[in-house]
VODREN-23309 format. One record per residue (C-alpha): residue number from 0; y, z, x; residue in one letter. Coordinates in steps of 0.001 Angstrom, whole numbers. Example, Ala and Ser with C-alpha at 12.3 -4.5 7.8 and 13.67 -1.06 7.14 Angstrom:
2
+-----+---------+---------+---------+------+
|  nr |      py |      pz |      px | rest |
+-----+---------+---------+---------+------+
|   0 |   -4500 |    7800 |   12300 |    A |
|   1 |   -1060 |    7140 |   13670 |    S |
+-----+---------+---------+---------+------+
% end
This chain:
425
+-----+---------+---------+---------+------+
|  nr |      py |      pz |      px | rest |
+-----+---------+---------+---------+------+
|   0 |  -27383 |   75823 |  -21034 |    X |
|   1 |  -28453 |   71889 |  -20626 |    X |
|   2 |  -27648 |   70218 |  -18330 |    X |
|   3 |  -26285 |   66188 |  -18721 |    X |
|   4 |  -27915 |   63192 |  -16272 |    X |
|   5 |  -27158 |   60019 |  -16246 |    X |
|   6 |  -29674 |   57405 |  -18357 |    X |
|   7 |  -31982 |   55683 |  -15412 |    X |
|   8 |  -30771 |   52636 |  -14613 |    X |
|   9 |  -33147 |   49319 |  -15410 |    X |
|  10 |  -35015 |   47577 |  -12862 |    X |
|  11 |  -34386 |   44043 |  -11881 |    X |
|  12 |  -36459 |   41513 |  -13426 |    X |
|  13 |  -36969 |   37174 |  -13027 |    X |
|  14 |  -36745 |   37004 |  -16668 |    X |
|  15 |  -32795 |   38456 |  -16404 |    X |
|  16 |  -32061 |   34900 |  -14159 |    X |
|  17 |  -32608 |   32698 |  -17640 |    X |
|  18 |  -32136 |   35776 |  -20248 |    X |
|  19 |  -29022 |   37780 |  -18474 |    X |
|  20 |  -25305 |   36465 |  -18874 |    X |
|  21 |  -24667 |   37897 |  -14917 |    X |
|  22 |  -27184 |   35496 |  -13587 |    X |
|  23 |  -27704 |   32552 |  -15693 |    X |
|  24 |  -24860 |   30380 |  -14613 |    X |
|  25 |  -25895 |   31755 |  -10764 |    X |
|  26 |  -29586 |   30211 |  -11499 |    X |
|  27 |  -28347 |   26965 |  -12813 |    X |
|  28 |  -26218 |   26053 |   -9993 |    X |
|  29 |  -28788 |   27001 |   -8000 |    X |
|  30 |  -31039 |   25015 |   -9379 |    X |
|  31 |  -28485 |   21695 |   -9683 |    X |
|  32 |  -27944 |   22311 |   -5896 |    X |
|  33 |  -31460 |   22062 |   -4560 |    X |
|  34 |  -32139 |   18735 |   -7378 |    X |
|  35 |  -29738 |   17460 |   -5934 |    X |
|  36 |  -30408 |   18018 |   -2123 |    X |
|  37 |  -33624 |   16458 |   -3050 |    X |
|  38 |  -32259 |   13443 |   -4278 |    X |
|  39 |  -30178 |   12827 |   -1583 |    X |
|  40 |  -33456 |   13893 |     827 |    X |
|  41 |  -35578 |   11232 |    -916 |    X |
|  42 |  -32537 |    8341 |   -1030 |    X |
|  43 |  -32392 |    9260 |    2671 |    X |
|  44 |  -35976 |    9132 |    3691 |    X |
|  45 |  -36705 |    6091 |    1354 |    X |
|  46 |  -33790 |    4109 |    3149 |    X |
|  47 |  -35207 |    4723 |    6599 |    X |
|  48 |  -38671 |    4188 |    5741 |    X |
|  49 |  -37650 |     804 |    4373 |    X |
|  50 |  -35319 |      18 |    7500 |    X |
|  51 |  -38700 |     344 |    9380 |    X |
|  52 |  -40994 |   -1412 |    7698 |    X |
|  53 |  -37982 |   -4297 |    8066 |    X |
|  54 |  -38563 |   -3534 |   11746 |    X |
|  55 |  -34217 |   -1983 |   11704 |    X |
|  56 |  -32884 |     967 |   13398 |    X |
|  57 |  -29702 |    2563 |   11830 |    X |
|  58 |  -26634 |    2640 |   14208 |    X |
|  59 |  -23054 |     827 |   14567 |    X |
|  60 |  -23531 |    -350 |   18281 |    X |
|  61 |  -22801 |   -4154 |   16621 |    X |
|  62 |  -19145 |   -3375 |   16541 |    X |
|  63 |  -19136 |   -3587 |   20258 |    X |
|  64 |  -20856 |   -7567 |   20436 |    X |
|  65 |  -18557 |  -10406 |   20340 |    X |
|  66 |  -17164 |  -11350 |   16398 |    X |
|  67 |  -17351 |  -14859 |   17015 |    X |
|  68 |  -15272 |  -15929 |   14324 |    X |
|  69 |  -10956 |  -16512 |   13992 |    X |
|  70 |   -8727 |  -14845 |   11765 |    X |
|  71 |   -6416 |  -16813 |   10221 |    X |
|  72 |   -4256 |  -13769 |    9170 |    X |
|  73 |   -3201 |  -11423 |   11761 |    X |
|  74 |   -1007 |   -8028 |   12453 |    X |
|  75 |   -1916 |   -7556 |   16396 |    X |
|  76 |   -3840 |   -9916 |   19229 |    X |
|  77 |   -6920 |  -11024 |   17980 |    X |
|  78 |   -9725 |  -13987 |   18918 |    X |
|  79 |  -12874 |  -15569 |   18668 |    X |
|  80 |  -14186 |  -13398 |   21672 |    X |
|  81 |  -12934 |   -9884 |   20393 |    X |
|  82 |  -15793 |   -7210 |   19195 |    X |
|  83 |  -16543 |   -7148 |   15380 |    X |
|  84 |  -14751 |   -3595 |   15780 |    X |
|  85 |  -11568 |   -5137 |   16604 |    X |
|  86 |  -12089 |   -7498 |   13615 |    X |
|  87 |  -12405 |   -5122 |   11360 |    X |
|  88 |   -9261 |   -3276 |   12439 |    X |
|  89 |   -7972 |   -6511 |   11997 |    X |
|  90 |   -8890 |   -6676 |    8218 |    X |
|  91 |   -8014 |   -3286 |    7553 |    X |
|  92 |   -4573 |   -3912 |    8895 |    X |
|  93 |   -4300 |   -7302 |    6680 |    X |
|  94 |   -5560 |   -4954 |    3468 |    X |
|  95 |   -2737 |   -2204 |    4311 |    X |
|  96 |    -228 |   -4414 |    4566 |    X |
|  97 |    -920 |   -6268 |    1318 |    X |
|  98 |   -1533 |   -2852 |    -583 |    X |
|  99 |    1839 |   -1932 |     954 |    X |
| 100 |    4071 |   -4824 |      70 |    X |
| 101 |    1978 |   -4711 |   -3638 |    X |
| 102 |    3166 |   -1017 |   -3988 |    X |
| 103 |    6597 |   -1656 |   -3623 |    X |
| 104 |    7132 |   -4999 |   -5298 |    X |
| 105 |    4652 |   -3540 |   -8291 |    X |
| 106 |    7153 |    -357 |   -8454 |    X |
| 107 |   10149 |   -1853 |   -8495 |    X |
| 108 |    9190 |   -5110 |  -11041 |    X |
| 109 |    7008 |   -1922 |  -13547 |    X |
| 110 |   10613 |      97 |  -13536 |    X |
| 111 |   12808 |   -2703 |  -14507 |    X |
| 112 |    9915 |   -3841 |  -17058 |    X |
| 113 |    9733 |    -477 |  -18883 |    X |
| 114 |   13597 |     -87 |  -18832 |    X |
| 115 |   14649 |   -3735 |  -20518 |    X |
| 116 |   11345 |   -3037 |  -22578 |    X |
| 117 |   13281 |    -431 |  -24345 |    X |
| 118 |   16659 |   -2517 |  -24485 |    X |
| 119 |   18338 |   -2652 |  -27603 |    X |
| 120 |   18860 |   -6747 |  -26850 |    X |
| 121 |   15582 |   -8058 |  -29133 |    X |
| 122 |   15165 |  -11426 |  -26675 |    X |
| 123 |   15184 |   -8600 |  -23575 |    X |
| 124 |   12600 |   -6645 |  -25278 |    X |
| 125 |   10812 |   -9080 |  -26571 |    X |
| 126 |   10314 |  -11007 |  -23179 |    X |
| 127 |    9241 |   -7664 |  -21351 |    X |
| 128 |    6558 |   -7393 |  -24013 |    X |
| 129 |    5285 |  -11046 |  -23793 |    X |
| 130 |    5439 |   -9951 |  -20160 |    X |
| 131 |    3678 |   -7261 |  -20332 |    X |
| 132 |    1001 |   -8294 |  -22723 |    X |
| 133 |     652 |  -11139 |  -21110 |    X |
| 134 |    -492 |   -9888 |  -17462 |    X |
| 135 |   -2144 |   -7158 |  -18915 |    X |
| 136 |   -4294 |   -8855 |  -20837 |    X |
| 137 |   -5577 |  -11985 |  -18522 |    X |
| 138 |   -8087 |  -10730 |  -15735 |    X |
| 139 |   -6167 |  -10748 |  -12348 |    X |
| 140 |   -8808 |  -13094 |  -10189 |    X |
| 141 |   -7182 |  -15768 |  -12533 |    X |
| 142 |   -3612 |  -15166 |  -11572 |    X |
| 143 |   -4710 |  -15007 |   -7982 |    X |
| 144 |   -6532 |  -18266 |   -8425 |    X |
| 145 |   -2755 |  -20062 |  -10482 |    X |
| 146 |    -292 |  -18667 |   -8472 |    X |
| 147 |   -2570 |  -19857 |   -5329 |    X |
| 148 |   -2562 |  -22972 |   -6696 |    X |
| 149 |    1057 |  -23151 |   -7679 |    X |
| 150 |    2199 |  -22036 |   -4325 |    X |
| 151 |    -224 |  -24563 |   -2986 |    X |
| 152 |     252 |  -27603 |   -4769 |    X |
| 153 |    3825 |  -27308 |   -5300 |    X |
| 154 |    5163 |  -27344 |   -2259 |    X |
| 155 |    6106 |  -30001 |     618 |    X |
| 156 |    4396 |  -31017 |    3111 |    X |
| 157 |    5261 |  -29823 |    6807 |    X |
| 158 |    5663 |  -33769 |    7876 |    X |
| 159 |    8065 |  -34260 |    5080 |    X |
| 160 |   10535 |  -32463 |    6769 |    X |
| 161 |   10629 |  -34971 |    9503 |    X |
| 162 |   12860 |  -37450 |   10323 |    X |
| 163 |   16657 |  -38387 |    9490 |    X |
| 164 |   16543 |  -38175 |    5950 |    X |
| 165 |   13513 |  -35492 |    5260 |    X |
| 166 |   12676 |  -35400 |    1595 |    X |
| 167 |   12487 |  -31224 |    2350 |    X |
| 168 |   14977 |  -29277 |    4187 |    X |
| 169 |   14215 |  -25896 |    5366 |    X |
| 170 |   16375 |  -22954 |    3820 |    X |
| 171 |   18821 |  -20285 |    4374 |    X |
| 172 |   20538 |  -22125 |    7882 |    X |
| 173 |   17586 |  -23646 |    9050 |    X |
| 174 |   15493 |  -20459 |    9136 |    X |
| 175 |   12746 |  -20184 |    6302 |    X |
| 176 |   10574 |  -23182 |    6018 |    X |
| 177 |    8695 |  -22945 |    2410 |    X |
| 178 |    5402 |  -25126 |    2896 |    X |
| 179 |    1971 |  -26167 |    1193 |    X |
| 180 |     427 |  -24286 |    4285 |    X |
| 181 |    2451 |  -21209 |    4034 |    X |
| 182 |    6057 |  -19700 |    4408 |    X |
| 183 |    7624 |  -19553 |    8270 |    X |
| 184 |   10451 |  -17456 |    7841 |    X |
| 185 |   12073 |  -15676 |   11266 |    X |
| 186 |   10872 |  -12858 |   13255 |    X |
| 187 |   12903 |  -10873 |   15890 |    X |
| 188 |   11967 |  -10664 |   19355 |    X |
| 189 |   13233 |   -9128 |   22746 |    X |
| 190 |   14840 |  -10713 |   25862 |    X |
| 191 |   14037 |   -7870 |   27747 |    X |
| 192 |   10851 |   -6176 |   26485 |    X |
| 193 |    8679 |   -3506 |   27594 |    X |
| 194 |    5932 |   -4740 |   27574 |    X |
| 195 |    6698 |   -7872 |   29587 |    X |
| 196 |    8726 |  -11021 |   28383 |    X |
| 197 |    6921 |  -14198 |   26957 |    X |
| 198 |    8329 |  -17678 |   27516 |    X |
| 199 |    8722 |  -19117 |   24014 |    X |
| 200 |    9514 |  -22948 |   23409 |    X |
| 201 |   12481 |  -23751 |   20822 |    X |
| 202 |   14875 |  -26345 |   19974 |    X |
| 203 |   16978 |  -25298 |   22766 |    X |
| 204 |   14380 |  -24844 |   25844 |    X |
| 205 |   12072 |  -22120 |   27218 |    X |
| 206 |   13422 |  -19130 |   26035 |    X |
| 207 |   11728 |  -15735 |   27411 |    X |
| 208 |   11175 |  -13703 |   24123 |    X |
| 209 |    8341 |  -11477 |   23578 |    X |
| 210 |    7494 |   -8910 |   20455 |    X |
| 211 |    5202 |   -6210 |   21740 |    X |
| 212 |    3890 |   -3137 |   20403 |    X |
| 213 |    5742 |    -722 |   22689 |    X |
| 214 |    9073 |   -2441 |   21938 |    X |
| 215 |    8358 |   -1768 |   18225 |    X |
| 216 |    6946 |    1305 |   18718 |    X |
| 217 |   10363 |    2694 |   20376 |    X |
| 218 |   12307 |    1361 |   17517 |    X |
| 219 |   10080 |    2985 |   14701 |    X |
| 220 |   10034 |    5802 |   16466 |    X |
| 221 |   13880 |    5802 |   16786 |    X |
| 222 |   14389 |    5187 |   13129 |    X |
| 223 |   12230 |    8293 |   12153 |    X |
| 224 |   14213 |   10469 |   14899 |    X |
| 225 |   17222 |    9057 |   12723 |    X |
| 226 |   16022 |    9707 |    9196 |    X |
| 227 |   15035 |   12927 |   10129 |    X |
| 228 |   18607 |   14363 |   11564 |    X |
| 229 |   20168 |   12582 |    8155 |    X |
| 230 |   17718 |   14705 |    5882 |    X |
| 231 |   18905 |   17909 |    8122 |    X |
| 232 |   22703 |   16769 |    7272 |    X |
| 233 |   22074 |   16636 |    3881 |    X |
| 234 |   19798 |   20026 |    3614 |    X |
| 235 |   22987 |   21530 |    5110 |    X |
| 236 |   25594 |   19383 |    2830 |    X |
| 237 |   23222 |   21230 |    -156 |    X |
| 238 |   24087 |   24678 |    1544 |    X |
| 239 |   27482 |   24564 |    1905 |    X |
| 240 |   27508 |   23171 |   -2031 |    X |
| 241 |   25681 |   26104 |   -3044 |    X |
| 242 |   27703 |   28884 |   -1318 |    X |
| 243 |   31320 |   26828 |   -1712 |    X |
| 244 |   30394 |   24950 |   -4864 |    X |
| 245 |   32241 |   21894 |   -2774 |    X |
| 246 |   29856 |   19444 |    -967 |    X |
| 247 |   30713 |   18197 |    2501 |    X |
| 248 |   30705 |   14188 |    2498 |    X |
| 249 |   27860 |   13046 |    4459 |    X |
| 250 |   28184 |    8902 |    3915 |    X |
| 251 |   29298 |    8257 |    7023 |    X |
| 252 |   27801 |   10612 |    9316 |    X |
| 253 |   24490 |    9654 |    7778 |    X |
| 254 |   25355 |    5612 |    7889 |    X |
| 255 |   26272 |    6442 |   11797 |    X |
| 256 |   23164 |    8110 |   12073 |    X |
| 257 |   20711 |    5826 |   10855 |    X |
| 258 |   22965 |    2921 |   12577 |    X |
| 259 |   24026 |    3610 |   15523 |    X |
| 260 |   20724 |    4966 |   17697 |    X |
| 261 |   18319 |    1989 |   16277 |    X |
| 262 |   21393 |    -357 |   17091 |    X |
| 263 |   21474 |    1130 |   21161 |    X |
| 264 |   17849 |     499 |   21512 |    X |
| 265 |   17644 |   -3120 |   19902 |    X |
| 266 |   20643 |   -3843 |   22414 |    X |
| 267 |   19106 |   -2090 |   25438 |    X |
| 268 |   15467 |   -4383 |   24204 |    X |
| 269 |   17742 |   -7686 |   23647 |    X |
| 270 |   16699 |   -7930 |   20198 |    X |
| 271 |   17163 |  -11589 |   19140 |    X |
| 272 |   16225 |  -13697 |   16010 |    X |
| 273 |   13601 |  -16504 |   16929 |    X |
| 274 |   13117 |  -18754 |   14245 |    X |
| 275 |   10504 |  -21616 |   13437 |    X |
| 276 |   11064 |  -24757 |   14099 |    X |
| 277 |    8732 |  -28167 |   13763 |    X |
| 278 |    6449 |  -29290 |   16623 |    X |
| 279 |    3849 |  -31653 |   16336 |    X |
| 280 |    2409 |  -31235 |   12681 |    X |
| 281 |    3313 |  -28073 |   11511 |    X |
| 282 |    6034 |  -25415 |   12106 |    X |
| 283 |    5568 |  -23058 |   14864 |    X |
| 284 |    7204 |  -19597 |   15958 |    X |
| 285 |    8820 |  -17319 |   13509 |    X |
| 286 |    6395 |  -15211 |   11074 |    X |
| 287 |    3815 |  -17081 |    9207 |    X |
| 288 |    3178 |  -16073 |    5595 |    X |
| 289 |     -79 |  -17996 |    4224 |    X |
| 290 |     134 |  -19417 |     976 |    X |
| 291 |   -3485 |  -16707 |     387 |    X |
| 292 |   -1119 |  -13721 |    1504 |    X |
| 293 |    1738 |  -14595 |    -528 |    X |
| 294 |    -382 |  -15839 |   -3877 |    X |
| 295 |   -2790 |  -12249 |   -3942 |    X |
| 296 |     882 |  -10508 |   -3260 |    X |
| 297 |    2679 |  -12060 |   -6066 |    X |
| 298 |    -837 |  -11587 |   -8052 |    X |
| 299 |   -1028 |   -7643 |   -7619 |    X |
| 300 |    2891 |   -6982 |   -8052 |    X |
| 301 |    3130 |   -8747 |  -11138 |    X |
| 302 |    -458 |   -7802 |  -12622 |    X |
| 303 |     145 |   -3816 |  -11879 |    X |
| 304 |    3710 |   -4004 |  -12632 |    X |
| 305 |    2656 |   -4774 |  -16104 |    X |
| 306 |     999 |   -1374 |  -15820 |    X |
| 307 |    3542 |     325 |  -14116 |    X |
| 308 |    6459 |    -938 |  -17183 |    X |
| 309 |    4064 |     891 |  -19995 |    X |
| 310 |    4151 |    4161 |  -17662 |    X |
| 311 |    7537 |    3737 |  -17266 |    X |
| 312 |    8416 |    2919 |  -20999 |    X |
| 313 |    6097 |    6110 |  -21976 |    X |
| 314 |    7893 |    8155 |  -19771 |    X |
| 315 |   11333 |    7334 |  -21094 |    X |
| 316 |   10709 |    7956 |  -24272 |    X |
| 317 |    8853 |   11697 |  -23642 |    X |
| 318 |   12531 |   12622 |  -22673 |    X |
| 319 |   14435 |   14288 |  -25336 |    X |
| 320 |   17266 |   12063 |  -27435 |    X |
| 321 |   19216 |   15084 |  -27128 |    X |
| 322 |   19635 |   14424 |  -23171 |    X |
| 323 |   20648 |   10598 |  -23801 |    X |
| 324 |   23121 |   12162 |  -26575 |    X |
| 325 |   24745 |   14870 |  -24498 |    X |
| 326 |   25294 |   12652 |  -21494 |    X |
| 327 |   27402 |   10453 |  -23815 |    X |
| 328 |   29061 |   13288 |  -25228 |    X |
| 329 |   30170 |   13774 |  -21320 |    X |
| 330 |   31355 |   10345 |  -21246 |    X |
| 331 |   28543 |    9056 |  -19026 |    X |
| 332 |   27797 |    5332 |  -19329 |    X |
| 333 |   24536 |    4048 |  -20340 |    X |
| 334 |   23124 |    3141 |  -16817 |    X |
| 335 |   24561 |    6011 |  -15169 |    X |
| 336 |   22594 |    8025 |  -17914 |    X |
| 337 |   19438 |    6358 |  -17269 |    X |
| 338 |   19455 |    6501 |  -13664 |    X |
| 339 |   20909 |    9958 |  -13571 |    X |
| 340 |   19538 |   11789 |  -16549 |    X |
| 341 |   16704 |   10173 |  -18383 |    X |
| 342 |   14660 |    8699 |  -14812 |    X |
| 343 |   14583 |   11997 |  -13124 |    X |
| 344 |   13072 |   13974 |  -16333 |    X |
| 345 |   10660 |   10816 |  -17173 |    X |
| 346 |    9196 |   10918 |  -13211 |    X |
| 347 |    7368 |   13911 |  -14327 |    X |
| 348 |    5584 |   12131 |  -16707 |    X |
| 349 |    5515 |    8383 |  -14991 |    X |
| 350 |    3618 |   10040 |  -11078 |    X |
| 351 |     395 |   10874 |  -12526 |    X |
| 352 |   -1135 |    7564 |  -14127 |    X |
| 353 |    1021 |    5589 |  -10970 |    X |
| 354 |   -1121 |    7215 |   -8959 |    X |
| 355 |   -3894 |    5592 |  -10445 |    X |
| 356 |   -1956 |    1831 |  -10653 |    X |
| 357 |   -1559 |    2445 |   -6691 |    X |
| 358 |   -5094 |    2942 |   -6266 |    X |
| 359 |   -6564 |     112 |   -8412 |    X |
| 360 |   -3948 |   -1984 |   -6682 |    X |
| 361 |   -5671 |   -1789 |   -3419 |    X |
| 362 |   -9206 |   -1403 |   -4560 |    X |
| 363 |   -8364 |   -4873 |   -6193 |    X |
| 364 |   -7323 |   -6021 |   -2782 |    X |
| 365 |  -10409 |   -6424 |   -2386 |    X |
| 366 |  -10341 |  -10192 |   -4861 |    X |
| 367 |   -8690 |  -11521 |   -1419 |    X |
| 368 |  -11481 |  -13245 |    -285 |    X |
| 369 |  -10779 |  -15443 |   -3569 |    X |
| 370 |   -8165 |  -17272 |   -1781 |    X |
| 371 |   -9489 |  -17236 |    1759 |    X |
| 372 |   -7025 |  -13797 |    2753 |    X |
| 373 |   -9129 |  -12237 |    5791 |    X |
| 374 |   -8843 |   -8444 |    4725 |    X |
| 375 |  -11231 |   -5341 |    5534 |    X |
| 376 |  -13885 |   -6888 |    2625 |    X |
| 377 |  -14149 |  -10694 |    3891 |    X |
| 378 |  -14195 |   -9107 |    7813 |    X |
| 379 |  -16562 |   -6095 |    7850 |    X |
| 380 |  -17935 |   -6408 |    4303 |    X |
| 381 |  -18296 |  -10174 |    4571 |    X |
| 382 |  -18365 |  -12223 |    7780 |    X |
| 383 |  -19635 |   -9486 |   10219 |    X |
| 384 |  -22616 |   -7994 |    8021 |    X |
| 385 |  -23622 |  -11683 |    7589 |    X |
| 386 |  -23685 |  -12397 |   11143 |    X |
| 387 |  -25128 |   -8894 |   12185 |    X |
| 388 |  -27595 |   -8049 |    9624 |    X |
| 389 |  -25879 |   -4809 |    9002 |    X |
| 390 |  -25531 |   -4145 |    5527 |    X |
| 391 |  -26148 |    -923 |    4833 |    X |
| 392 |  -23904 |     327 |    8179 |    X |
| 393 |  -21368 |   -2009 |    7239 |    X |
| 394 |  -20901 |   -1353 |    3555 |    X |
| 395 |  -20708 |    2479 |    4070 |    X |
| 396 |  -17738 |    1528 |    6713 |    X |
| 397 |  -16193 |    -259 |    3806 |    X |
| 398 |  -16330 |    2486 |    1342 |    X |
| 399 |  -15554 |    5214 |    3599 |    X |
| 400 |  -12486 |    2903 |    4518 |    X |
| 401 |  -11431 |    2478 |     750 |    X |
| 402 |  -12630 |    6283 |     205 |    X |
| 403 |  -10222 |    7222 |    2937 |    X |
| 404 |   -7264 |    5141 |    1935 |    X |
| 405 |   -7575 |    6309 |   -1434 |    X |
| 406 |   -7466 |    9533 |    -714 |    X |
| 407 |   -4362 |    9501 |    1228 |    X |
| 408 |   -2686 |    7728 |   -1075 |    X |
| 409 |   -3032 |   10424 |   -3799 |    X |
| 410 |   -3147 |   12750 |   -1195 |    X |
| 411 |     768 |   11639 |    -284 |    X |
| 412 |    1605 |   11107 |   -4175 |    X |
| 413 |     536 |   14411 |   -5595 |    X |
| 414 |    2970 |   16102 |   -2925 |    X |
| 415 |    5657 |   14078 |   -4239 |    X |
| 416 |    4392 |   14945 |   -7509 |    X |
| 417 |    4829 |   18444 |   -7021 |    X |
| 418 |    8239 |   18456 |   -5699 |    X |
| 419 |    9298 |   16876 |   -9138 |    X |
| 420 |    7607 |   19470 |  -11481 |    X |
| 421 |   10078 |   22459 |  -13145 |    X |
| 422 |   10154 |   25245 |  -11288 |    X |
| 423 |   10200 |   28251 |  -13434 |    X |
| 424 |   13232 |   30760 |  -12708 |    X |
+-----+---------+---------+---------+------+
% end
């Protein structure tokens, strides 16, 4: 009778971490990982070494000291006398809001660009493609640099809207005043603010009007309260549709929503419009739009939108002929099919490269210091590493800033993006 045992099993040897197909890939990463930890050991020890031969320490105790320079661009209270660290919050602010308004404007100019694009009118088409092709192709410091000096140079002069017969008027009742030193259009302020009132001069006397944060914080605050019980309507509307097959109408309860509470608090505030007016020798009051603001805005809607059209136009046509055909067989007309059928099914194509047009929109932000526009880059990554011989603390500020923004941003758009993909059933 023999008896069966199992075969001995080999010992572990160093040559199996190179040889063997269960540790080779372990070994290189390995490997990678400690080259690489080295790298960043000797960048690391090399910097400081240098910082002390320079006689430097490394630390960000200069945002604390006194900027020492003005801002001609600004969101919230700001002077001369304020810590670099408020000066850069300053620029960042000035570089969101630019990125935001470019966003939007470059959106909505790239949609209607791809859609006439594909028009069957040849003069449409063919002026969205000399559009296109024409901002596309022509580096976009260049159309910061003409459209600054359009705006500029092609505009009055704030003493030429003096006396009886002005050679420029301002606009829309008195209230927007389009200058060679910038656009004053109104603002709205409150009678009875929160956080104290301000006594304003205008054409007719000392008015007490103020426009703080806390007054605009409980009216933001307000509107998202609002938007929030409308999308709860409408998640309930979508119930009832699916159990009834009938869908409650929601127009007015939502309008009454959105209306009514932001309405109470501007009243309870004393929400007012305060418009600019002409004192001395320029306009004062109201909201002042620099020509630099207005020229790199214009610059990165109509430079990305030129981007955004060919997304658009290659989205369009991924969508089936047979959709465009059976929504006519329906009897649906042509813009109710595009807006309808063909948009939603082309979204799932147009999200992923306008993620990356929103991104190199505000990284290219960064050309405002062309024009003399005080964002994050002319503040912390210009002005205050100049003055503070901080370069190396100040420049990884400025990319973690841009590191951070970016990542929100596709952070915020790939959620979107995945609430627009087919679910399978």
């Amino acid at each position: 009778m023999s008896v069966l045992t199992d075969p001995p099993k080999p010992s572990f040897r160093l040559s199996q971490l190179l040889y063997d197909t269960r540790y080779r890939s372990i070994t290189i990463q390995v490997i990678a990982f400690i080259l690489i930890a080295c790298g960043l050991w000797w960048l690391v020890a090399n910097t400081i070494s240098n910082l002390n031969d320079l006689g430097k320490d490394f630390n960000y105790s200069f945002l604390g000291s006194a900027a020492g320079y003005d801002i001609n661009q600004q969101l919230i209270e700001y002077d001369s006398q304020k810590s670099h660290g408020r000066a850069a919050l300053v620029g960042i602010l000035n570089t969101l809001l630019v990125a935001f308004l470019g966003c939007i404007t470059a959106t909505i100019i790239g949609v209607i660009a791809g859609v006439l694009r594909l028009s069957k009118n040849w003069v449409v088409s063919s002026l969205m493609a000399v559009y296109v092709e024409g901002f596309r192709n022509v580096p976009l410091l260049l159309w910061i640099i003409l459209i600054f000096a359009v705006v500029t140079e092609s505009t009055p002069r704030p003493n030429e809207f003096r006396g009886e017969d002005p050679a420029a008027s301002m606009i829309l009742a008195d209230s927007m005043a389009i200058t060679n030193r910038g656009t004053y259009i109104p603002r709205i302020g409150f009678t009875n603010s929160m956080s104290g009132n301000e006594v304003v001069a205008s054409q007719e006397g000392l008015v007490p009007v103020a426009s703080g944060g806390i007054d605009w914080l409980l009216v933001i605050g307000t509107l998202i309260i609002s938007i929030i019980v409308v999308r709860t309507l409408n998640a309930r509307a979508s119930r009832i549709q699916e159990a009834t097959g009938d869908r409650p109408n929601t127009l007015w309860a939502n309008l009454a929503v959105l209306i009514i509470p932001v309405g109470i608090v501007l009243f309870f505030l004393g929400a007012t419009i305060v418009k600019p007016y002409l004192k001395g020798f320029n306009f004062t009051e109201g909201v002042h739009l620099r020509n630099s603001l207005i020229a790199l805005w214009l610059a990165l809607s109509v430079y990305t939108g030129a981007f955004i059209a060919e997304n658009v136009r290659a989205g369009i046509l991924a969508v089936s002929k047979g959709q465009t055909e059976a929504a006519s067989a329906l009897g649906l007309q042509p813009n109710r099919t595009m807006s309808l059928v063909i948009l939603p099914q082309a979204m799932r194509v147009i999200i992923p490269p306008l993620i990356s047009q929103y991104l190199n929109l505000t990284k290219n932000s960064s050309l405002a210091i062309a024009v003399g526009y005080m964002d994050v880059r002319a503040t912390l990554g210009g002005i205050t590493i100049n003055q503070t011989g901080r370069e190396l603390e100040g420049m990884l500020l400025l990319g973690l800033f841009y590191l951070t923004l970016s990542l929100l941003i596709s952070g915020v758009m790939n959620v979107y993006n995945s609430r627009m993909k087919l679910t399978e059933r």
